[in-house]
BATIGU-817368 format. One record per residue (C-alpha): residue in three letters; x, y, z. Coordinates in steps of 0.2 Angstrom, whole numbers, padded with zeros to 4 digits, always signed. Layout:
BEGIN
ALAXYZ/...
END
This chain:
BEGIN
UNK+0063+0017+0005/UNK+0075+0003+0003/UNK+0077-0008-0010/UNK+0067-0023+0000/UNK+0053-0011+0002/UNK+0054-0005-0017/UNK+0056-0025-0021/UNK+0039-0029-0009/UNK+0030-0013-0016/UNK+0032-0020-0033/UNK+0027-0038-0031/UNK+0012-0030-0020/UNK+0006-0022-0035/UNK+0011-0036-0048/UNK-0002-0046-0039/UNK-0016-0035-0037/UNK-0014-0037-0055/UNK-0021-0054-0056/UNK-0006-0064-0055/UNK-0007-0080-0049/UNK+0011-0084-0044/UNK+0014-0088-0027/UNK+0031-0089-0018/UNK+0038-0096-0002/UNK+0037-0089+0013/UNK+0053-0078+0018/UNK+0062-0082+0035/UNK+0061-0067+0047/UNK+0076-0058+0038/UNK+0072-0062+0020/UNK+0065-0052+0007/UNK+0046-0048+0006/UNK+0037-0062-0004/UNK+0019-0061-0012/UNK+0007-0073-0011/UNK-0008-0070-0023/UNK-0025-0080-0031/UNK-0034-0077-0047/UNK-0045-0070-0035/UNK-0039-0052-0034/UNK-0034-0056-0015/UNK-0015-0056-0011/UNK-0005-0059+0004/UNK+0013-0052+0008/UNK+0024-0059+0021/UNK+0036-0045+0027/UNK+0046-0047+0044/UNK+0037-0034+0051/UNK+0021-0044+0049/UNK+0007-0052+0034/UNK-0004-0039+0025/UNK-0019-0044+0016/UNK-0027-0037+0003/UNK-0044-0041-0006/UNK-0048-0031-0022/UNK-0066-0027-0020/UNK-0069-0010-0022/UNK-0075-0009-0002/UNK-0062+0004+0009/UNK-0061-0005+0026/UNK-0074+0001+0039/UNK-0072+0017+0047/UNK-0062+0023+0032/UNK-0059+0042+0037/UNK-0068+0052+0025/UNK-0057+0066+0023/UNK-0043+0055+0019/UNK-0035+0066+0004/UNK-0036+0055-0011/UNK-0031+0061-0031/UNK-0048+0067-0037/UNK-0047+0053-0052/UNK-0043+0040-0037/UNK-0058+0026-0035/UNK-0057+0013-0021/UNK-0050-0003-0028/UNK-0053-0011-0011/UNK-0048-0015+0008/UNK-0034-0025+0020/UNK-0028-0029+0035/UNK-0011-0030+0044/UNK-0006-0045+0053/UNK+0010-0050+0065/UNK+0014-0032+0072/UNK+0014-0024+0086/UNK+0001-0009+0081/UNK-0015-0013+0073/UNK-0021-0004+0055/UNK-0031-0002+0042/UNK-0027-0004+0024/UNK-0034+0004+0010/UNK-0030+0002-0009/UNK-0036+0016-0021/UNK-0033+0014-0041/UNK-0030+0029-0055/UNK-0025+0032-0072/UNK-0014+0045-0066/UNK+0003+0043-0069/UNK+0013+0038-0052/UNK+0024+0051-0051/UNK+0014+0065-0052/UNK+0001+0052-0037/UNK+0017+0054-0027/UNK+0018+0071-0029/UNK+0000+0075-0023/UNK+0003+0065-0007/UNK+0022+0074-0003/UNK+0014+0092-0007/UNK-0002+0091+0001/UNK-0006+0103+0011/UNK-0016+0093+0023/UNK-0005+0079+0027/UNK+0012+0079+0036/UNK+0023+0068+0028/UNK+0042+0059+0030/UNK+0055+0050+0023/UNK+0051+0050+0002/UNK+0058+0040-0006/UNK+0055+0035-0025/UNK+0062+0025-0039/UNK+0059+0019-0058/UNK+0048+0029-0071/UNK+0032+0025-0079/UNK+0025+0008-0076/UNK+0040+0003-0065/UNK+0038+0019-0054/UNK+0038+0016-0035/UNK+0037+0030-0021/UNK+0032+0028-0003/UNK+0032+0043+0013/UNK+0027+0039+0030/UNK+0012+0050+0035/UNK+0014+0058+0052/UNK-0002+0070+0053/UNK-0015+0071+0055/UNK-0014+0055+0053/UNK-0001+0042+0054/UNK+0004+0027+0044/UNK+0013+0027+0027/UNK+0005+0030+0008/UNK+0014+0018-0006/UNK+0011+0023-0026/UNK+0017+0013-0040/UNK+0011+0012-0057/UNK+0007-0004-0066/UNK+0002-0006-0083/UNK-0013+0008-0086/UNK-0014+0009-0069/UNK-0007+0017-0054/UNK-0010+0008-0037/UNK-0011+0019-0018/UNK-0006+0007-0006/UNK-0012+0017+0012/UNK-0010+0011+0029/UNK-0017+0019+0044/UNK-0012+0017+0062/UNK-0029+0014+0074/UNK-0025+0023+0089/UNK-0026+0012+0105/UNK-0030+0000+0096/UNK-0020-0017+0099/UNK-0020-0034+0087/UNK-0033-0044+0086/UNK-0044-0032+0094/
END
């Protein structure tokens, strides 16, 4: 994960905390930014495209069922990606698990195929992400916060295109 992703990672999570900071919008090639209301709703505006996130408790529709989740993992809520070329769905999960041992349950499980770990920090400021190649494919983000530790998925929908 490079540091802009470690960088968006970490405000993603600082404002599904409750912050209500905002920031500019970056220019195609600058940093990820968060946008966030007291809401528990947050935006972020990456150059690959604008994820949205409400903290509802709902997964998004169509949620696979057998998505592997930590067993102490609840649904913190649901998303959507915006301004790429592939379509997904988005899928927050929260835990009083410490992250690291989050992001080891996703790089060692059995059922999923996954590449490119990265992780940084400890504790509260630990950030790891993996692309997730099968059997499904899309990329799992964990980072702790505070008491909590956030599991940022997002799944590809096959043949699907935006705005479909």
């Amino acid at each position: 994960m490079s540091r802009a992703g470690v960088l968006a990672a970490v405000l993603l999570l600082a404002a599904a905390c409750g912050s209500s900071s905002t920031s500019s919008q970056p220019s195609p090639t600058s940093t990820p930014s968060v946008q966030a209301s007291p809401s528990r709703s947050f935006q972020v505006a990456t150059p690959d495209g604008q994820v949205s996130v409400s903290l509802d408790g709902q997964l998004p529709p169509n949620w696979p069922k057998d998505f592997p989740i930590p067993p102490s993992a609840t649904a913190a809520g649901s998303g959507s990606v915006g301004g790429s070329t592939s379509t997904g769905h988005v899928a927050v999960f929260s835990t009083t698990t410490p992250a690291p041992a989050v992001f080891s349950y996703y790089t060692s499980n059995r059922t999923l195929t996954t590449t490119g770990a990265r992780s940084v920090g400890a504790g509260a400021s630990y950030v790891g992400s993996t692309k997730v190649t099968a059997p499904y494919s899309g990329s799992v983000t964990v980072a702790g916060r505070s008491e909590a530790t956030y599991i940022v998925v997002v799944l590809s929908v096959p043949g699907a295109s935006p705005g479909s």
